[in-house]
N, C-alpha and C positions, 0 to 999 in steps of 0.2 A: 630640249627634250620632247616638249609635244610636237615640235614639227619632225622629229624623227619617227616618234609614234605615227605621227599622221599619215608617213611615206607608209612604213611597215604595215599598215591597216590597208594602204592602198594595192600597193603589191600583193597584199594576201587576197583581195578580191579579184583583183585581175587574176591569180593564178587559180580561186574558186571559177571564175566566168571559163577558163581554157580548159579546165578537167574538167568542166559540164556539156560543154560543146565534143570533146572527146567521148565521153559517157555517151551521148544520145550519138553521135557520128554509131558508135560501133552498135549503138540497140537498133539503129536504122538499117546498117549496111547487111548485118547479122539476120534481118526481117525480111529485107526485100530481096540480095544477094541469097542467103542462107552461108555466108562463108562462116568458119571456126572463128570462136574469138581472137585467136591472135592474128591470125590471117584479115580479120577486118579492123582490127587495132593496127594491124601494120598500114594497110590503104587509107584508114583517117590520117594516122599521120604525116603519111608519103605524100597526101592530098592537101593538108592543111600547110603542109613544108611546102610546096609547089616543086617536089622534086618527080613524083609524077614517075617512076622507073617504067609503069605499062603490064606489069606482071600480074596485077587484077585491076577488072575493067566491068563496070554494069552489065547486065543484059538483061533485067527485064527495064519496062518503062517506068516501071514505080523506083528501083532503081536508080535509073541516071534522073529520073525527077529530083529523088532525095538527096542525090549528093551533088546537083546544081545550085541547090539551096542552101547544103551544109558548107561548097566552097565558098559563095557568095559571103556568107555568115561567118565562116570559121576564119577564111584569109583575111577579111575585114578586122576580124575582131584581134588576129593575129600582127595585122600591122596598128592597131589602136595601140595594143599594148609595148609593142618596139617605140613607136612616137613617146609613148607615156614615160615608159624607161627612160630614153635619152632626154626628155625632157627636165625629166627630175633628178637626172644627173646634172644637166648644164644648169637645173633652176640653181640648185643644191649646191652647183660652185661659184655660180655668178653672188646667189647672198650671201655665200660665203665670205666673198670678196668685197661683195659692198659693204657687209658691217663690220670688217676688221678696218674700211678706210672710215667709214660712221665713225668708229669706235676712234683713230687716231685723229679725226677732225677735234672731235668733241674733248680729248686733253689735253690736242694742240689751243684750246681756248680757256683751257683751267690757269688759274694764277691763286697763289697762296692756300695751295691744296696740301695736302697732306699723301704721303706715298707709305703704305703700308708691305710691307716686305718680306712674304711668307703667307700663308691662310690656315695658317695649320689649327691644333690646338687654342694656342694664345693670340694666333693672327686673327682668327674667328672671331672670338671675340672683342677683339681691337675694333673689326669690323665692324661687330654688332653695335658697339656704343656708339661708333661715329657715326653710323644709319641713324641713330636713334635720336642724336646734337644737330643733323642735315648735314656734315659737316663737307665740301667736298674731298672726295682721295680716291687715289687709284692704288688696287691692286697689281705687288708684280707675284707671281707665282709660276712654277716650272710642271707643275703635274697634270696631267691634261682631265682627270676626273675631275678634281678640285677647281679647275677652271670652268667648266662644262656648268658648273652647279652654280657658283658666282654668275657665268653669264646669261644663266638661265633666271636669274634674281635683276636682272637688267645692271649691273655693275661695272666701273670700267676697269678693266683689266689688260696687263701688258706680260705677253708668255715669254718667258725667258728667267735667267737665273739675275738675280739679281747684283749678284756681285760683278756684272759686267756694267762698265762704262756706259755702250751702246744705250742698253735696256731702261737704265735709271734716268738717260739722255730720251729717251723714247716717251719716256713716263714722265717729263716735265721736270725733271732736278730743276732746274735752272731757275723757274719759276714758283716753285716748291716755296711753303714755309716750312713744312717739318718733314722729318721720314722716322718712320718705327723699321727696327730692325729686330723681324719678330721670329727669325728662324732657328731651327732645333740645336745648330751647328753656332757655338760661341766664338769660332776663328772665323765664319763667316759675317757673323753679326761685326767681328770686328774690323773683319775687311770694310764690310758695308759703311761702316763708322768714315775709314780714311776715306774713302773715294768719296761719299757724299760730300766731307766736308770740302775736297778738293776742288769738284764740281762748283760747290757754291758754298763759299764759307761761312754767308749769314745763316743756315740753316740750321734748325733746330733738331738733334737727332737723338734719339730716343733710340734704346738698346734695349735687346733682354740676353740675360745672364743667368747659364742654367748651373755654374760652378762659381763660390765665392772668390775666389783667387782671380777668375775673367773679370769682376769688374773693375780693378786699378787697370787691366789692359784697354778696356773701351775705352774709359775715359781720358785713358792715352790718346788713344784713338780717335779721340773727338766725341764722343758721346757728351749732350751734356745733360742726359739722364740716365742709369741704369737701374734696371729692374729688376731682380729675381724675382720671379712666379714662386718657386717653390717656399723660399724664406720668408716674401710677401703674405704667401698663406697657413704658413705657419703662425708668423705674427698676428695674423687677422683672428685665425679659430682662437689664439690664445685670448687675445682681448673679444672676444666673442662670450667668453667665460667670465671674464673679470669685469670687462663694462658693458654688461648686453646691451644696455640703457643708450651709451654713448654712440655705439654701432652700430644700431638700428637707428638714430635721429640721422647721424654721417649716410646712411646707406639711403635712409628716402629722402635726402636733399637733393645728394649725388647721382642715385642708380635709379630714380623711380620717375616715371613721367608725369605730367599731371599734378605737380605738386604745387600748394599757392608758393613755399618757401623756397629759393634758390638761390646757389654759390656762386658770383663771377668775377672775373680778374677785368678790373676798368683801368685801362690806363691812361694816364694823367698828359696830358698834350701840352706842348711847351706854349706859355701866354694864357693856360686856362684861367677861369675866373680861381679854379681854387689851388693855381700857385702861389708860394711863397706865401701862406696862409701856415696857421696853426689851425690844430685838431678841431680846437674851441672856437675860433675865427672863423673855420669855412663851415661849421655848424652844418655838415653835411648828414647828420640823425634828424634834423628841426628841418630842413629843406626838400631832402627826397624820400624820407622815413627810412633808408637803407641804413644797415653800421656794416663798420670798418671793423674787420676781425685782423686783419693783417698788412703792413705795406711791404712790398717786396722792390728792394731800388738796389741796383747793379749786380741782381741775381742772388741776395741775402736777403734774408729775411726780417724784418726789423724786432716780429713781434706783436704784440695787443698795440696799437699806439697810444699814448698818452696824450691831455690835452694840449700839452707845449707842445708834440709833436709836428715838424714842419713838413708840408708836404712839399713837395718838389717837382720839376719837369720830369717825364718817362717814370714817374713811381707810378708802380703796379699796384689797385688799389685792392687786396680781396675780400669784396661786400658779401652783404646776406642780405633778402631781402624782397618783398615782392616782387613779380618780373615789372609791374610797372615801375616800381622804384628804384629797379637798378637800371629801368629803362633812361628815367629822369637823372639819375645818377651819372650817368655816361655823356648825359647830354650837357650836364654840367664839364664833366672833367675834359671834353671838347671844345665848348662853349670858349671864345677868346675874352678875356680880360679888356675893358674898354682902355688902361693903360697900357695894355702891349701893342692896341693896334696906332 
C-alpha cells in the first residue's frame, strides 16, 4: 500500500510540474505573441507534442526567445515524465515478480508449519494468535483485498482457493504439520478435510463448523478437530457468567502475553529419563517446579494423573508452569535415560 501511495504522490507532481509549464507557455506566448487564449493554448501544446503543424509561428524576438526556452524546458520535462512512466510500470512488474518468487522461495523452506485456510472472520484471528506464539504458517486466501492487506503485514501468502490440490501443494502440504480449515463454506472446509489428509496423512487438520450436523461430516472427513465458533461462544459467554473467576485465570494463561504462568504440551521421547516412571518416581513438581494437569497418550485424555500413574513413550505431558520450568521440563522429557542408551 505505501508503495502504491508513493507512485500516486508521484504521478500527481509530474502532472502539477506539466500544467505549470503549460500555465506559463500560454502567459508567455499571450505577452510576447498577444495571441487569444486558446490559440496560444493550442501552440504550447502543438509545441510541447513536437507536432509543430506551422499555423502559429513567433514574430517578434522576445517571442521566438521565450518559446526556445519553453521547448527546451517543456520537451525535456515532457520526456522525463514518459521515462518516469515506463519506468514505474516495468519497476512495478519486475517487484512484482521478484516478490511472488521471494515469497515461493521462502515456504519452499517452511517444514512443520502450519497452513491457515481462509482470512476471513475466524481465519483472522487464527492469524492473530499464531503471530502472537511466532508460530510459522502460510496464508491461502482467494480475495485480492484481504491478500493486499496480509502482504502489506509482510506475511506469507499463496492466492488461490484452497480446495485445489495445486494451491495446498504450493503452500507446503507435504511438509505441513497442521492446516485450519477456516472458511465460511462447511462443504468446503470438508472438501479441505479430504484432500489435506490425502496429500499427507500425518497431518493434523483442524475444521470449523458453522452448522451442527457438519461436524460428524468433517470428522468423516478427516478433521481431527472441529470447531464451532458460534456454539464455542455461546458456551464461553455462558461460563463467563457462571465462572467469571475460572475464565479470566484460562484467558491470562492462554490469551495474554507477558505472563510469568504458562500452559504447554511436552512430549515425552521414547528412552527419556522419565519413561516407565510413575507420577511419584519421576517427581517431576520436586525437579523442574512444573505440574502435570493432564497426560494425553493415543489422543485421549487420561485426566489429573495420579501418583501410581505411569508415564510412557509419546505421552503428551500438559504442564503449567514458569516458562523456565517448563523450559527444564522438556528437557527432561528428551533427556535419554542412561539405561536406554
Amino acid at each position: 500500500m505505501k508503495r502504491i501511495e508513493f507512485k500516486l504522490h508521484m504521478w500527481m507532481r509530474l502532472l502539477l510540474g506539466a500544467v505549470l509549464i503549460i500555465i506559463v507557455g500560454v502567459v508567455g506566448v499571450r505577452f510576447f505573441e498577444g495571441y487569444s487564449f486558446l490559440n496560444a493554448l493550442w501552440y504550447i501544446v502543438e509545441s510541447l507534442t513536437t507536432v509543430g503543424y506551422g499555423d502559429y509561428v513567433p514574430v517578434t524576438a522576445g517571442g521566438k526567445i521565450f518559446m526556445m526556452v519553453m521547448l527546451l524546458v517543456g520537451i525535456g520535462y515532457v520526456l522525463y515524465v514518459i521515462s518516469n512512466g515506463i519506468a514505474m510500470i516495468v519497476e512495478g512488474r519486475v517487484s512484482d515478480v521478484l516478490g511472488i518468487r521471494n515469497m515461493e522461495r521462502r515456504i519452499a523452506m517452511l517444514e512443520n508449519h502450519i497452513l491457515v485456510c481462509g482470512a476471513g472472520r475466524v481465519g483472522s484471528e487464527v492469524i492473530h494468535h499464531l503471530k502472537q506464539d511466532q508460530a510459522p504458517f502460510v496464508v491461502i486466501e482467494s480475495d485480492p483485498g484481504i491478500i493486499n492487506e496480509l502482504k502489506g503485514q509482510g506475511l506469507l501468502i499463496v492466492e488461490g482457493d484452497a480446495t485445489n490440490d495445486e494451491i495446498l501443494i504450493k503452500a507446503g502440504i507435504h511438509k505441513a504439520r497442521g492446516i485450519i480449515a477456516a472458511l465460511p463454506s462447511d462443504a468446503d472446509n470438508v472438501f479441505i478435510s479430504l484432500t489435506a489428509k490425502e496429500l499427507n496423512p500425518g497431518i493434523i487438520v483442524v475444521a470449523r463448523a458453522n452448522r451442527r450436523d457438519s461436524e460428524s461430516k468433517l470428522l468423516r472427513a478427516g478433521a481431527n478437530r472441529v470447531v464451532a465458533p458460534e456454539a464455542l461462544g455461546g458456551r464461553r459467554m455462558a461460563a463467563s457468567i457462571l465462572r467469571p473467576a475460572t475464565i479470566q485465570f484460562v484467558d491470562t494463561i492462554l490469551y495474554r502475553q507477558g505472563n510469568d504462568i504458562e500452559i504447554e504440551e511436552i512430549l515425552v521421547s521414547d528412552g527419556s529419563v522419565l519413561c516407565c516412571q510413575t507420577m511419584k518416581q519421576a517427581a517431576i513438581k520436586e525437579r523442574s517446579g512444573a505440574s502435570v494437569l493432564a497426560i494425553v497418550r493415543q489422543g485421549e485424555v487420561t485426566g489429573v494423573p495420579g501418583d501410581d500413574e505411569f508415564i510412557r513413550p509419546q505421552d503428551i505431558l500438559i504442564s503449567i508452569g514458569l516458562r523456565e520450568q517448563l523450559v527444564y521440563l522438556e528437557k527432561l522429557a528428551l533427556e535419554r535415560s542412561s539405561l536406554s542408551s
